[in-house]
C-alpha positions in Angstrom: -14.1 40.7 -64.5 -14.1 39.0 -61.1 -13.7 40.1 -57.9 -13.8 43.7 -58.8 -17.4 44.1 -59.9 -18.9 44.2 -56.2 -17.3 47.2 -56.4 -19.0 49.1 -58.7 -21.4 51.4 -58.4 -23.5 53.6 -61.3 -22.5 57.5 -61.3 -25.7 57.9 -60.5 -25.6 56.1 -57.3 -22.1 57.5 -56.5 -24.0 61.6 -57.0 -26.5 60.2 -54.9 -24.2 59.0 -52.1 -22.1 62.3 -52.1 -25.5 64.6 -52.3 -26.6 62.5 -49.0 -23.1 62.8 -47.6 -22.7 66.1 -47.7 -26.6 67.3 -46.9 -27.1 68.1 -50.8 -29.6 66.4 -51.6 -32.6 68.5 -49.8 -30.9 72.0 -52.1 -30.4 69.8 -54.9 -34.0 68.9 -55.0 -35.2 72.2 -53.8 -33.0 73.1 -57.4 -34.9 70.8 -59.4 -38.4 72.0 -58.2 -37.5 76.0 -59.2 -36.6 74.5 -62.2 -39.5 72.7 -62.7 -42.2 75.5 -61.8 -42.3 76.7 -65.3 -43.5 73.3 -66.7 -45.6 73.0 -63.6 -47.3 77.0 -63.4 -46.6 77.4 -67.0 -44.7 80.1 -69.0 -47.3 83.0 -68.2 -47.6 82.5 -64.3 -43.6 82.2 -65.0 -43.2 85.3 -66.3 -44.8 87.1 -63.3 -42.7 85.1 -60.4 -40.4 87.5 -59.3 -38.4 85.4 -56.9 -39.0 81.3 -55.5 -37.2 80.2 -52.9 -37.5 77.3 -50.1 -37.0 77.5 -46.3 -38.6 74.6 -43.9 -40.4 72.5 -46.9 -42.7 75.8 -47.8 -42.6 77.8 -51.0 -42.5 81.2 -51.4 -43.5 82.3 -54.7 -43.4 86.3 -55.1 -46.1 87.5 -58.1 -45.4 91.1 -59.6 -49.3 90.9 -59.8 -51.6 91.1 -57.2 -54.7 89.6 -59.3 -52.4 86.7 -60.3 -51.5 86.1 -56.7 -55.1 86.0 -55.8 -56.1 83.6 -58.3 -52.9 81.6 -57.5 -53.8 81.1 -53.8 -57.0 79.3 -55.2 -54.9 76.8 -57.0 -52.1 76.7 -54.4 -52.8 72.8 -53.4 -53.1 71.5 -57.2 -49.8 73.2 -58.0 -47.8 71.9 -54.7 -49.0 68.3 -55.9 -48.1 68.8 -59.3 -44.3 70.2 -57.8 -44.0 67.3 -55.6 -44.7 65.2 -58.3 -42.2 66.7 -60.6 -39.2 66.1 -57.3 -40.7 62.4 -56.9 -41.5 62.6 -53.5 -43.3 65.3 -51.1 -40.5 67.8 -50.8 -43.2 70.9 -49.8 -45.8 71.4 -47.4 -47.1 74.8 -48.4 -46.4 77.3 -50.8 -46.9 80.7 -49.7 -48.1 83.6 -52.5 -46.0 87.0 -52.1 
């Protein structure tokens, strides 16, 4: 091959370089958590979670129940490790319970 390989990179790399590029890579991540939340909360709490969404590294999870949010708040640390966990690095400070 030569002189040419030096110059390849894997697509993943390349995705990575663009995301970085263009500031993408803190929404793409914030992406992956909301998807993740299901597998992290599981498919009842899911169910319930009328809206996510991410603004300064905290998470604001809106419950259509008010007993689920109270019991949520209790478990509020275990499931912002379990999140950060599922990004690969500590992408949220906080998650707030609506």
């Amino acid at each position: 091959m030569g002189h040419h390989d030096r110059n390849v990179i894997s697509l993943g790399d390349a995705i990575k370089a663009m995301l970085n590029r263009y500031k993408l890579q803190s929404k793409f991540t914030e992406a992956g958590l909301i998807n993740s939340w299901e597998r992290v909360v599981g498919e009842m709490i899911a169910m319930h979670t009328v809206q996510l969404r991410i603004y300064r590294r905290k998470l604001y999870a809106e419950m259509d129940s008010a007993a689920l949010r109270n019991e949520l708040t209790y478990a509020r640390e275990k499931i912002k490790k379990a999140l950060n966990r599922e990004a690969g690095h500590e992408i949220i400070d906080e998650i707030i319970f609506k």
